[in-house]
Chimera marker file (.cmm) of the C-alpha trace (Angstrom):
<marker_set name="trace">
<marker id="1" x="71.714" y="137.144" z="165.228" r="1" g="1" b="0" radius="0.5"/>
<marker id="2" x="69.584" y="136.822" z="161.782" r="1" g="1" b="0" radius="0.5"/>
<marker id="3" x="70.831" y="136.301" z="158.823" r="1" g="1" b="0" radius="0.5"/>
<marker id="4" x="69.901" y="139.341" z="156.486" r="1" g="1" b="0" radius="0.5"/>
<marker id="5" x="69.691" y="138.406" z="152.610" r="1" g="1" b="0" radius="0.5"/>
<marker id="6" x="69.082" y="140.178" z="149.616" r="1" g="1" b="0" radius="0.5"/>
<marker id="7" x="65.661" y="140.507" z="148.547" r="1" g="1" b="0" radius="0.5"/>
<marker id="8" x="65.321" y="139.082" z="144.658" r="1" g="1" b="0" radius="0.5"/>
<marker id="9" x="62.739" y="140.236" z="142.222" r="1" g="1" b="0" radius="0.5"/>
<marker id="10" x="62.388" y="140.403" z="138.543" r="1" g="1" b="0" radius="0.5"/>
<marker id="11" x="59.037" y="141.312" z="137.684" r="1" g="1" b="0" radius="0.5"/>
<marker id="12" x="59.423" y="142.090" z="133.860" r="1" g="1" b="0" radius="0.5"/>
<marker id="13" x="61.081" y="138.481" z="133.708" r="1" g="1" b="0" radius="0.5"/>
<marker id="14" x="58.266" y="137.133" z="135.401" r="1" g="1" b="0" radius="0.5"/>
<marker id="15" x="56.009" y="138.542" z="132.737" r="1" g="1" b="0" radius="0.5"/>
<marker id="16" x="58.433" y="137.750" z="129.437" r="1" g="1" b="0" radius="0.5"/>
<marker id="17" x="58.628" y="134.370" z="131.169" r="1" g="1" b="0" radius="0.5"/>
<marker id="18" x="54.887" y="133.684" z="130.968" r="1" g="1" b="0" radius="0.5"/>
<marker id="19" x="54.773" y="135.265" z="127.277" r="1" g="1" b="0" radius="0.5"/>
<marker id="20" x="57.419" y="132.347" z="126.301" r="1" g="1" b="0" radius="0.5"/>
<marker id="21" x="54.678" y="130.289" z="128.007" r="1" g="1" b="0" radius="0.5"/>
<marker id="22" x="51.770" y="131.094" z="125.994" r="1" g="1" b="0" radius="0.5"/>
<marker id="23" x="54.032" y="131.933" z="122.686" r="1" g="1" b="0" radius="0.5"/>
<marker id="24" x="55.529" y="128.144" z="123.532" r="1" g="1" b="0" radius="0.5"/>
<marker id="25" x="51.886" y="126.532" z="124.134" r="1" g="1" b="0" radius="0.5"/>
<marker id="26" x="50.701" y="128.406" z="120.520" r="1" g="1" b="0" radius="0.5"/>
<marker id="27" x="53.622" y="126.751" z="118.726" r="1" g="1" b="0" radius="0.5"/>
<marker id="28" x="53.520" y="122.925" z="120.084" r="1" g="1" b="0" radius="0.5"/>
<marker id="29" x="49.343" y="123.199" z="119.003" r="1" g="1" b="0" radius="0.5"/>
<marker id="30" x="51.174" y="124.868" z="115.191" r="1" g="1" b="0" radius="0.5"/>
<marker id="31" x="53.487" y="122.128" z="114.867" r="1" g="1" b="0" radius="0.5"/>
<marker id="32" x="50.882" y="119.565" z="115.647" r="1" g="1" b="0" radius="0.5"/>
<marker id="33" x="48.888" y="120.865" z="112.906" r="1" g="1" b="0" radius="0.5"/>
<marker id="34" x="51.376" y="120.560" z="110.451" r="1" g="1" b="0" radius="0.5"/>
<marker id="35" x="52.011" y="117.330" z="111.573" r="1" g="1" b="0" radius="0.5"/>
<marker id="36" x="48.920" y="116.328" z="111.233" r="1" g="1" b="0" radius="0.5"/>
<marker id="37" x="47.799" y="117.996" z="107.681" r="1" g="1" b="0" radius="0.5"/>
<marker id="38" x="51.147" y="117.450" z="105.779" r="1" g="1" b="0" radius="0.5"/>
<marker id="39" x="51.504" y="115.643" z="102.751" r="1" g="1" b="0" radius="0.5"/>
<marker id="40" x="54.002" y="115.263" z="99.649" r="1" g="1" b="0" radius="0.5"/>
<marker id="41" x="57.310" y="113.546" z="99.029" r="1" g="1" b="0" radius="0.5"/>
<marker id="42" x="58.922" y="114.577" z="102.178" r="1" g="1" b="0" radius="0.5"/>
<marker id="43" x="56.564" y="113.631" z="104.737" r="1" g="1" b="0" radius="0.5"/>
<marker id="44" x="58.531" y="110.648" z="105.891" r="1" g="1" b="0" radius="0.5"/>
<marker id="45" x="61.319" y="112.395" z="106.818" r="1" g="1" b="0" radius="0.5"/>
<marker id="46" x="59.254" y="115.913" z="107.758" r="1" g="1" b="0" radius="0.5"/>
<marker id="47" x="56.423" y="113.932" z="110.191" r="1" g="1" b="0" radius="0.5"/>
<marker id="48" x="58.997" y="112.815" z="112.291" r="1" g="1" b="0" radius="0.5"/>
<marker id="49" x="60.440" y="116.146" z="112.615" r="1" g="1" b="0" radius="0.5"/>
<marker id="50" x="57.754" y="117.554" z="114.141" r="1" g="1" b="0" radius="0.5"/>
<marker id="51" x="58.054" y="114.967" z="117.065" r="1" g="1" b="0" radius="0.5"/>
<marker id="52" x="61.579" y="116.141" z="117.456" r="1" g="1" b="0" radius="0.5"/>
<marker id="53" x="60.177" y="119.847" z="117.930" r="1" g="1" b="0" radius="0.5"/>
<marker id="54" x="56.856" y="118.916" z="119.932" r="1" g="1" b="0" radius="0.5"/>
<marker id="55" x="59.589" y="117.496" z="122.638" r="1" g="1" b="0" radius="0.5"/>
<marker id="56" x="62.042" y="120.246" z="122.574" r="1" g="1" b="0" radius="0.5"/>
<marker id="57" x="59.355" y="122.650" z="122.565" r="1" g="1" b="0" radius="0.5"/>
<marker id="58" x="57.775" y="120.449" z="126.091" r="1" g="1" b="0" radius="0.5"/>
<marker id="59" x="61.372" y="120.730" z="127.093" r="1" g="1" b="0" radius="0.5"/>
<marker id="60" x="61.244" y="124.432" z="127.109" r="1" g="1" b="0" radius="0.5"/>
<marker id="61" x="57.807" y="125.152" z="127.903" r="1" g="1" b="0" radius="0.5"/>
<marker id="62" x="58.914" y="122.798" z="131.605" r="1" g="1" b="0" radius="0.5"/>
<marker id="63" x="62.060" y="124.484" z="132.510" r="1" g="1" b="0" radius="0.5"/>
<marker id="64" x="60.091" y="128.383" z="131.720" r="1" g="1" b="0" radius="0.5"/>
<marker id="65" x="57.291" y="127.369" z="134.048" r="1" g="1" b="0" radius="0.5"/>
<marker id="66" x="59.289" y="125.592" z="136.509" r="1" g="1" b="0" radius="0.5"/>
<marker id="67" x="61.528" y="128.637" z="136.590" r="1" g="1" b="0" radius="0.5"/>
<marker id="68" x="58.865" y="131.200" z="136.539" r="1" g="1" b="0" radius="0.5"/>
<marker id="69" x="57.773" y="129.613" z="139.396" r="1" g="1" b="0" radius="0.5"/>
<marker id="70" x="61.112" y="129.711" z="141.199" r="1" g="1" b="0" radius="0.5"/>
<marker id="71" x="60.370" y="133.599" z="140.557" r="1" g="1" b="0" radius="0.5"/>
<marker id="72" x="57.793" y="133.521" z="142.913" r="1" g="1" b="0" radius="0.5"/>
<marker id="73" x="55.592" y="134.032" z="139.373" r="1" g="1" b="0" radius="0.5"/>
<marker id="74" x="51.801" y="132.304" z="138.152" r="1" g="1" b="0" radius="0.5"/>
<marker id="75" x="52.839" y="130.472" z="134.877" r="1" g="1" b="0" radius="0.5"/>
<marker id="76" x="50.042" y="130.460" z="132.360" r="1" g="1" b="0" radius="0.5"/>
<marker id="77" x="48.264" y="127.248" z="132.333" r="1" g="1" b="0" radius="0.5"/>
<marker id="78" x="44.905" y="127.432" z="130.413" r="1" g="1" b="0" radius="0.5"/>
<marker id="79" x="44.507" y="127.965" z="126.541" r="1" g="1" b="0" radius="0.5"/>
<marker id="80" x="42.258" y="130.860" z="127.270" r="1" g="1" b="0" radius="0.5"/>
<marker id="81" x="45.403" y="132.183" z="128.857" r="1" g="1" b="0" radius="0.5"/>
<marker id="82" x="47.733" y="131.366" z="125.655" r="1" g="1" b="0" radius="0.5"/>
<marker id="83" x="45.505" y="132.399" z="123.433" r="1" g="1" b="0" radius="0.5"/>
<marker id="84" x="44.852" y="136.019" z="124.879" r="1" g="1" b="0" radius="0.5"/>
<marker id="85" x="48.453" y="136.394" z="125.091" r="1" g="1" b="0" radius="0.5"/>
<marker id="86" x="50.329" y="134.932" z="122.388" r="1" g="1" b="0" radius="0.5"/>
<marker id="87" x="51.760" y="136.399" z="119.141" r="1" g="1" b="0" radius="0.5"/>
<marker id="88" x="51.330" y="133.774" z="117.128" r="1" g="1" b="0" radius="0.5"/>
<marker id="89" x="48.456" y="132.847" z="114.436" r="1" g="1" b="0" radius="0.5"/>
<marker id="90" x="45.815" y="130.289" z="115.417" r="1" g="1" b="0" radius="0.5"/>
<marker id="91" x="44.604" y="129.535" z="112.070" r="1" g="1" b="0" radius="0.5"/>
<marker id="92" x="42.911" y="126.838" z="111.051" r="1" g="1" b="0" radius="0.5"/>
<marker id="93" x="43.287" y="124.784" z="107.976" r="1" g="1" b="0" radius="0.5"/>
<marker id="94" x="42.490" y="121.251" z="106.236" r="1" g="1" b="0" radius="0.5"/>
<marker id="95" x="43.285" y="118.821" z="104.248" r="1" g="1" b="0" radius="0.5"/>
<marker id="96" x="45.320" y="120.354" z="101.157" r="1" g="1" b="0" radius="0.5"/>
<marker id="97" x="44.798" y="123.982" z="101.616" r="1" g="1" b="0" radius="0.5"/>
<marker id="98" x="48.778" y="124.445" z="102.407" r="1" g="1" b="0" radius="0.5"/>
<marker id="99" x="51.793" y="123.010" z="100.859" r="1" g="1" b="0" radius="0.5"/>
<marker id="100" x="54.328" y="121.183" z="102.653" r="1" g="1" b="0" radius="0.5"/>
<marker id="101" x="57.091" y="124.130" z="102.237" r="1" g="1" b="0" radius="0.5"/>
<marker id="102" x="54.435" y="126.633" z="102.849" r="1" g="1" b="0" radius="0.5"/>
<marker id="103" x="53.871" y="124.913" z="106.291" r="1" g="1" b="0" radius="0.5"/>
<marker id="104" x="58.179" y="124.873" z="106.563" r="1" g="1" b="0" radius="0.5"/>
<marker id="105" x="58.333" y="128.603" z="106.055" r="1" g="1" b="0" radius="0.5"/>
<marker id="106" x="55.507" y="129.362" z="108.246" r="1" g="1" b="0" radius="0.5"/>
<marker id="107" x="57.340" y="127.116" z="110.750" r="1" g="1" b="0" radius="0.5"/>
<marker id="108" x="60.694" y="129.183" z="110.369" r="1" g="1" b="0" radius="0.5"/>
<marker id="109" x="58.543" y="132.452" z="110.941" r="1" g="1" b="0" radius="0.5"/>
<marker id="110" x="57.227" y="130.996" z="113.854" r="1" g="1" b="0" radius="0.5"/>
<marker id="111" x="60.638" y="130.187" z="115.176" r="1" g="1" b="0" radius="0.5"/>
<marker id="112" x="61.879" y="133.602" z="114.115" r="1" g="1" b="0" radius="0.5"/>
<marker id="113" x="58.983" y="135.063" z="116.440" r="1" g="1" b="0" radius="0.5"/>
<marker id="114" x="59.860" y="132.625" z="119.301" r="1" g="1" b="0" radius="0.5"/>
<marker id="115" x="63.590" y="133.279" z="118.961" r="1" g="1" b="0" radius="0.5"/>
<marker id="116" x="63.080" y="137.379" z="119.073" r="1" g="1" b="0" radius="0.5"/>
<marker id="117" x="61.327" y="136.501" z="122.427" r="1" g="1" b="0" radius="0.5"/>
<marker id="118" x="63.839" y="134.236" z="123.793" r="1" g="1" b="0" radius="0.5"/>
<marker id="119" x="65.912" y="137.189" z="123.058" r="1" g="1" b="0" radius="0.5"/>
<marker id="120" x="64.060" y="140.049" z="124.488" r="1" g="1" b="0" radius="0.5"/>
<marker id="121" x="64.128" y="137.176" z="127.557" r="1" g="1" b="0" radius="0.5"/>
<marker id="122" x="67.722" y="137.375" z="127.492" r="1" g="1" b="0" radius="0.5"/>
<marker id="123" x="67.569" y="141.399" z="127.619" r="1" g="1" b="0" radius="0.5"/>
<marker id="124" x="64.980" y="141.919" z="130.327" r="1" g="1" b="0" radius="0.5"/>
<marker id="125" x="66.799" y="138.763" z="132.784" r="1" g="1" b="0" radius="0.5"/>
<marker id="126" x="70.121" y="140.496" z="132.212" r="1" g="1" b="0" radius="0.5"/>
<marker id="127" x="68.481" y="144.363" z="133.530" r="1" g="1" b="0" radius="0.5"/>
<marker id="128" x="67.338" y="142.590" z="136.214" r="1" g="1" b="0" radius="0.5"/>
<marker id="129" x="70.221" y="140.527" z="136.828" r="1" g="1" b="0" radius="0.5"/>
<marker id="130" x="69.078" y="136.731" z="136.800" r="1" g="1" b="0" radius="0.5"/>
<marker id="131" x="71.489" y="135.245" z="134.947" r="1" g="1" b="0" radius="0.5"/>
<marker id="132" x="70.330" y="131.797" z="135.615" r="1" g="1" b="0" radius="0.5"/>
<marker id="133" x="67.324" y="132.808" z="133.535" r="1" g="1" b="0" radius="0.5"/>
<marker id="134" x="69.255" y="134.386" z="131.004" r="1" g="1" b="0" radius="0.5"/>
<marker id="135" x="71.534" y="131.764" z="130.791" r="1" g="1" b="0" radius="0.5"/>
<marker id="136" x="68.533" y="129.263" z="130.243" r="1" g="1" b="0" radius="0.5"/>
<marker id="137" x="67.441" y="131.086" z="127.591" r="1" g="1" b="0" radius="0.5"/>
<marker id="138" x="70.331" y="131.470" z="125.832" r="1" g="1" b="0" radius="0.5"/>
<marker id="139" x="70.725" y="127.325" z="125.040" r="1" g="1" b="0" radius="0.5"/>
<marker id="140" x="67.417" y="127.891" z="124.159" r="1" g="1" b="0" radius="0.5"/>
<marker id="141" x="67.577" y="130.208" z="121.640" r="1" g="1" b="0" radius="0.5"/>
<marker id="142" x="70.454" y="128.466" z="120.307" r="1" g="1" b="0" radius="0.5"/>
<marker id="143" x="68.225" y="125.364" z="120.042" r="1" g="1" b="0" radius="0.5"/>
<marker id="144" x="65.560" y="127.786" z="118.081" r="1" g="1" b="0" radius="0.5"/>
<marker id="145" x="68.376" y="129.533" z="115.669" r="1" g="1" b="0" radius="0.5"/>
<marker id="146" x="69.437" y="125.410" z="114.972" r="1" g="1" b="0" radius="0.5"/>
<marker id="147" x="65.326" y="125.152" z="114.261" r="1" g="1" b="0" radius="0.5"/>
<marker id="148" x="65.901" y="128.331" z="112.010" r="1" g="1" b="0" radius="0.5"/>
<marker id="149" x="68.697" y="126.981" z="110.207" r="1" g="1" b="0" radius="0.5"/>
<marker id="150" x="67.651" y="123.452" z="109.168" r="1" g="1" b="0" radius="0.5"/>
<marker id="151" x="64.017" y="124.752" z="107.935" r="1" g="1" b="0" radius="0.5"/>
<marker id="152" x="65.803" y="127.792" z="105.898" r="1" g="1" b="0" radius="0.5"/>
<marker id="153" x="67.994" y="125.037" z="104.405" r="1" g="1" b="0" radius="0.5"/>
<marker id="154" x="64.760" y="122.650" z="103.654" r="1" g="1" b="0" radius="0.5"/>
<marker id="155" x="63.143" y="125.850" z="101.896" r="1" g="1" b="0" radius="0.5"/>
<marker id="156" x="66.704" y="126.059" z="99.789" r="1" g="1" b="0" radius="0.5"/>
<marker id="157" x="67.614" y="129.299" z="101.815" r="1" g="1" b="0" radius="0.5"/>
<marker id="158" x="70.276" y="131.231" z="103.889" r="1" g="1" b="0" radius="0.5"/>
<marker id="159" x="70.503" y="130.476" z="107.788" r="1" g="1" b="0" radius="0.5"/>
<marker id="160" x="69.203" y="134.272" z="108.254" r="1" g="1" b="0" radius="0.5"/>
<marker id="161" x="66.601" y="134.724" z="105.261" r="1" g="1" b="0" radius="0.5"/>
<link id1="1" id2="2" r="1" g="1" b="0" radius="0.2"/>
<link id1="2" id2="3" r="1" g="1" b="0" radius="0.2"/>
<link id1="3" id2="4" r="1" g="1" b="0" radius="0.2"/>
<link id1="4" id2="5" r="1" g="1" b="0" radius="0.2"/>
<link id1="5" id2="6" r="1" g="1" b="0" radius="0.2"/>
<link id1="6" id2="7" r="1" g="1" b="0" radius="0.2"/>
<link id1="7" id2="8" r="1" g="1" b="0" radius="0.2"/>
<link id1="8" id2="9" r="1" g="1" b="0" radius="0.2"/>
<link id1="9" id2="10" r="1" g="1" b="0" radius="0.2"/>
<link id1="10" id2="11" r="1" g="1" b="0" radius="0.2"/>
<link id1="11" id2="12" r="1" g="1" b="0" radius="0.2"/>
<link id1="12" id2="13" r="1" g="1" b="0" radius="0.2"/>
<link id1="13" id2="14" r="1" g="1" b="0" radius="0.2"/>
<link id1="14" id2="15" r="1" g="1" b="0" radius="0.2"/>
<link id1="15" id2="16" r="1" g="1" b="0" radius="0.2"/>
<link id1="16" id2="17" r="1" g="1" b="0" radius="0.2"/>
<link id1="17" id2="18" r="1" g="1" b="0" radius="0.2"/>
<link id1="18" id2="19" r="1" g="1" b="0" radius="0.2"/>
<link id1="19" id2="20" r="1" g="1" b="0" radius="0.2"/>
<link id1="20" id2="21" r="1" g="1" b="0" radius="0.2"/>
<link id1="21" id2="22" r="1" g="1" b="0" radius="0.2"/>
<link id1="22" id2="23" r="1" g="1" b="0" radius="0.2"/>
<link id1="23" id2="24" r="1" g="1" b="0" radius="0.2"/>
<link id1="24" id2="25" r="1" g="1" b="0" radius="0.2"/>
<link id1="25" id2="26" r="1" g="1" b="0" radius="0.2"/>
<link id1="26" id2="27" r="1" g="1" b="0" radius="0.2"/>
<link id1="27" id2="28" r="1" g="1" b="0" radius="0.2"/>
<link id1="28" id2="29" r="1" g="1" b="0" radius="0.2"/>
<link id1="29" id2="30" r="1" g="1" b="0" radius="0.2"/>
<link id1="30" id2="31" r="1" g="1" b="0" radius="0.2"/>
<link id1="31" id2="32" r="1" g="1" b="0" radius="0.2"/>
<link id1="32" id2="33" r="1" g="1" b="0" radius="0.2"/>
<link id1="33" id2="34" r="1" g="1" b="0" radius="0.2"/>
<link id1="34" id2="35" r="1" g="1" b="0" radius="0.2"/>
<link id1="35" id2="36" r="1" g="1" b="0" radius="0.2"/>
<link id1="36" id2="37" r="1" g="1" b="0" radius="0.2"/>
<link id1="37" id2="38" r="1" g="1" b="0" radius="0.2"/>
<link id1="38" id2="39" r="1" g="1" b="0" radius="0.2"/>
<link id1="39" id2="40" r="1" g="1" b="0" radius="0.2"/>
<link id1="40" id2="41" r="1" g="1" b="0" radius="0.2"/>
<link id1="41" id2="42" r="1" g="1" b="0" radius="0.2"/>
<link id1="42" id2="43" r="1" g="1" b="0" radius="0.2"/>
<link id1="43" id2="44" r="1" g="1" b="0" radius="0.2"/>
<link id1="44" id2="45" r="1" g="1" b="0" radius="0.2"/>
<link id1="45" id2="46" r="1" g="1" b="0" radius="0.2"/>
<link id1="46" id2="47" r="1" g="1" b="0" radius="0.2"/>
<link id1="47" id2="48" r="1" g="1" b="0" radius="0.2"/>
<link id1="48" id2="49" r="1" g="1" b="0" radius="0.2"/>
<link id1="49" id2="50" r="1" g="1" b="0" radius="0.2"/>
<link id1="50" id2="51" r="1" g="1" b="0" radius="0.2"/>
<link id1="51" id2="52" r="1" g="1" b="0" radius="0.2"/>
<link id1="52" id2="53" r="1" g="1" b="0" radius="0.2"/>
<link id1="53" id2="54" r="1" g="1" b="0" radius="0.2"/>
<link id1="54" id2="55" r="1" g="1" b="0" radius="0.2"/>
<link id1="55" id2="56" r="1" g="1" b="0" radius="0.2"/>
<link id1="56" id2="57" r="1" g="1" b="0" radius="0.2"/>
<link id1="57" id2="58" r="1" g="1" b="0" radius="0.2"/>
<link id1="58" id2="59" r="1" g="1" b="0" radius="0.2"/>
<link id1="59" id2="60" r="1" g="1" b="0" radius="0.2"/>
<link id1="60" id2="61" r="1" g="1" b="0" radius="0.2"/>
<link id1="61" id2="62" r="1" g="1" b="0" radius="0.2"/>
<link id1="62" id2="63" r="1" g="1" b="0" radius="0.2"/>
<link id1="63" id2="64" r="1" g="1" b="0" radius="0.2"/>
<link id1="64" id2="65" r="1" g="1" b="0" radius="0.2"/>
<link id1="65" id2="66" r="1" g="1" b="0" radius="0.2"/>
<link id1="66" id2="67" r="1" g="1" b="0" radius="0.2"/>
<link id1="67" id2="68" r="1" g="1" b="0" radius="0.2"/>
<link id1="68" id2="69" r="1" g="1" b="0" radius="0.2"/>
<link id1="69" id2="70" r="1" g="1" b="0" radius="0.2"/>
<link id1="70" id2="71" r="1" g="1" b="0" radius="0.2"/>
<link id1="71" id2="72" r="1" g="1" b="0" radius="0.2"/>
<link id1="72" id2="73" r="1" g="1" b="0" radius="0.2"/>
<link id1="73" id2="74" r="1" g="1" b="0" radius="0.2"/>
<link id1="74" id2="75" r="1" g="1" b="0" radius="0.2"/>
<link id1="75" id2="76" r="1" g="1" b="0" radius="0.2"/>
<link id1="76" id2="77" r="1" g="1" b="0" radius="0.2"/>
<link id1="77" id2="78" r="1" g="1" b="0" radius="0.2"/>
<link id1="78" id2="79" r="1" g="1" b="0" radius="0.2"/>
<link id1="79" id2="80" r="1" g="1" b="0" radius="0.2"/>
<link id1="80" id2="81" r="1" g="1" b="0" radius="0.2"/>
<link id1="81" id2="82" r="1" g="1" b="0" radius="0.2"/>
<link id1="82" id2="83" r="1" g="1" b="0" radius="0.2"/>
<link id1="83" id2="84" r="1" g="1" b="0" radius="0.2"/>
<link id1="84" id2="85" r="1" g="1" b="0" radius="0.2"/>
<link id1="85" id2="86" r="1" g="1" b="0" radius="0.2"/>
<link id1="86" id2="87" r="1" g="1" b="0" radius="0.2"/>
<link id1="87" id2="88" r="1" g="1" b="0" radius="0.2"/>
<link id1="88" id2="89" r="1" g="1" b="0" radius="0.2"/>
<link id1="89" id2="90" r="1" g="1" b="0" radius="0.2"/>
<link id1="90" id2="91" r="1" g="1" b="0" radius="0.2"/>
<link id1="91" id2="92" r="1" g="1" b="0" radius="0.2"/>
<link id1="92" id2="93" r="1" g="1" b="0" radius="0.2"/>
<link id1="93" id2="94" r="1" g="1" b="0" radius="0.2"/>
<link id1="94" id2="95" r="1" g="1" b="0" radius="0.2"/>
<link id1="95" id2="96" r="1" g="1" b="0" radius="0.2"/>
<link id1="96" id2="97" r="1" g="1" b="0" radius="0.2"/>
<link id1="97" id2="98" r="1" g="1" b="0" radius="0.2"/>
<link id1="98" id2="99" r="1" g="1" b="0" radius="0.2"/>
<link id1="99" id2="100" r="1" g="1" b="0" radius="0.2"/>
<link id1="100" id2="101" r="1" g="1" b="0" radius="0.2"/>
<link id1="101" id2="102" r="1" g="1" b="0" radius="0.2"/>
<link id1="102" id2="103" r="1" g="1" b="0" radius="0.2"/>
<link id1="103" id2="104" r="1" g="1" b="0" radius="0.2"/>
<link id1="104" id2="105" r="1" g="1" b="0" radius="0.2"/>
<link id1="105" id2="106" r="1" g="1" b="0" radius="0.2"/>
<link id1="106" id2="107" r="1" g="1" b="0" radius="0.2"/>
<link id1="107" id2="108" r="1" g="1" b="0" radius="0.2"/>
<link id1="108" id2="109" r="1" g="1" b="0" radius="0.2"/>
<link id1="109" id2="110" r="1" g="1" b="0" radius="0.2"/>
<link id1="110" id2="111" r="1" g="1" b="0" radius="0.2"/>
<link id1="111" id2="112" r="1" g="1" b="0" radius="0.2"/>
<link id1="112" id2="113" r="1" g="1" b="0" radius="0.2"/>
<link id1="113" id2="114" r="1" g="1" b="0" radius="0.2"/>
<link id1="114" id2="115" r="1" g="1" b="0" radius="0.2"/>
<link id1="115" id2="116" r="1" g="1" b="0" radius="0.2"/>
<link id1="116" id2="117" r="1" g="1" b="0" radius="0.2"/>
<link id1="117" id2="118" r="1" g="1" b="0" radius="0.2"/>
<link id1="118" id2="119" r="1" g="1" b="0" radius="0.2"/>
<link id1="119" id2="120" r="1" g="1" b="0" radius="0.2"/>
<link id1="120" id2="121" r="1" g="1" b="0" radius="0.2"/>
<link id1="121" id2="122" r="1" g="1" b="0" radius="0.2"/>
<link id1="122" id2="123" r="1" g="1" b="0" radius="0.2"/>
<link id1="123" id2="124" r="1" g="1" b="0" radius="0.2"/>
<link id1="124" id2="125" r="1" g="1" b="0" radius="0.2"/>
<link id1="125" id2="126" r="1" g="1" b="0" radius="0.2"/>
<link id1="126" id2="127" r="1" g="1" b="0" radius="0.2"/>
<link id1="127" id2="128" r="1" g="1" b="0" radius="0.2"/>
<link id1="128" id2="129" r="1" g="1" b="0" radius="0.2"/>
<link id1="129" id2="130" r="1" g="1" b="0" radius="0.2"/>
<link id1="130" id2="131" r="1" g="1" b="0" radius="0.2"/>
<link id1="131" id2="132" r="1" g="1" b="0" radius="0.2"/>
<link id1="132" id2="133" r="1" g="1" b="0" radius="0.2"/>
<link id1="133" id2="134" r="1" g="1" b="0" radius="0.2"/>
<link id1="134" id2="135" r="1" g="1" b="0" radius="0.2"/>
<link id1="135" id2="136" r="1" g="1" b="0" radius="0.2"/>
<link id1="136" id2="137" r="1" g="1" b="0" radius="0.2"/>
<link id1="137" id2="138" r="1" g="1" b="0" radius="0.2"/>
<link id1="138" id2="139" r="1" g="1" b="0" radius="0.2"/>
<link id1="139" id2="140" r="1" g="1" b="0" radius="0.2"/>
<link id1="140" id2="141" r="1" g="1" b="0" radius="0.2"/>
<link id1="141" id2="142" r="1" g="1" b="0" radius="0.2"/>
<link id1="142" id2="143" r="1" g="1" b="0" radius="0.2"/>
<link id1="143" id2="144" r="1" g="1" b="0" radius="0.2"/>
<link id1="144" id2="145" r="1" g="1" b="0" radius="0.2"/>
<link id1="145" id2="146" r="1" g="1" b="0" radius="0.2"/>
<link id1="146" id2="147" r="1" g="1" b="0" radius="0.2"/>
<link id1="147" id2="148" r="1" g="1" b="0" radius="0.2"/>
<link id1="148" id2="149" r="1" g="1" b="0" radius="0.2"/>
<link id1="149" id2="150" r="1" g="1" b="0" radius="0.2"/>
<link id1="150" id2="151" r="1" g="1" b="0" radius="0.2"/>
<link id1="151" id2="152" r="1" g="1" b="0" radius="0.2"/>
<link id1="152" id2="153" r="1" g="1" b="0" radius="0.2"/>
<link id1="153" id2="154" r="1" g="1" b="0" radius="0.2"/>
<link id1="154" id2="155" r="1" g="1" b="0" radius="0.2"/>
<link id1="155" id2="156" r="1" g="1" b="0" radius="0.2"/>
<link id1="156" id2="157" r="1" g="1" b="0" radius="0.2"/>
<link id1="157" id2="158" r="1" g="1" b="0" radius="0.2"/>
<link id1="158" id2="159" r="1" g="1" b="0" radius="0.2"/>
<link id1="159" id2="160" r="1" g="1" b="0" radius="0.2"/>
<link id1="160" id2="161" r="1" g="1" b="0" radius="0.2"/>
</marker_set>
């Protein structure tokens, strides 16, 4: 006799899956800019910062494809594709053009982006009922709201301003 399972299939987390993965991709080439172009008083304790985010934000960016995958889903994988989908800016800049707390606040409004998405994530997985997906998210977005935090507290503000 054969075995009869349930068929599984979360389309709209498929496709907020592969948003994370261009929205992800937009950030790490963001955060590398900043690392690259900041100066001032802080920048040995900022520059290595970044690192610490350019690996969490690798960490991510792995486990969303690698689960998007597990989806049966296509994960983004060119910058063409990031690009046309992302919500975040792809600005250039150079040498001088942007203090070192105006690169920390666009960082935390970068994160606040990211973290709404992580969230919506959360929503969509949880209509759809894939909780391991939601529940990947969610240390994730605690991760992000940590991100939040700290850069809020570098500008000399709230956790939630």
């Amino acid at each position: 006799m054969a075995q009869s399972y349930k068929q599984y299939d979360f389309p709209k987390t498929r496709d907020q899956l592969n948003q994370l993965i261009a929205d992800i991709s937009q950030l790490k080439v963001n955060v590398r800019q900043i690392h690259w172009y900041m100066r001032g008083p802080e920048f040995f304790r900022m520059h290595p910062q970044m690192d610490d985010y350019l690996d969490q934000l690798d960490d991510m960016l792995d486990d969303i494809a690698e689960r998007l995958i597990q989806l049966g889903g296509s994960p983004y994988s060119t910058t063409h594709e990031f690009i046309e989908h992302t919500g975040l800016p792809d600005d250039k800049t150079s040498w001088g053009s942007t203090s070192l707390s105006d690169y920390m606040q666009q960082l935390s409004d970068q994160f606040k982006y990211l973290r709404d998405q992580i969230e919506l994530g959360m929503e969509v997985s949880d209509g759809e009922k894939d909780w391991p997906t939601q529940d990947m998210l969610n240390g994730f977005k605690m991760s992000v709201d940590k991100n939040i935090w700290m850069l809020n507290a570098f500008l000399g503000k709230g956790a939630q301003e």
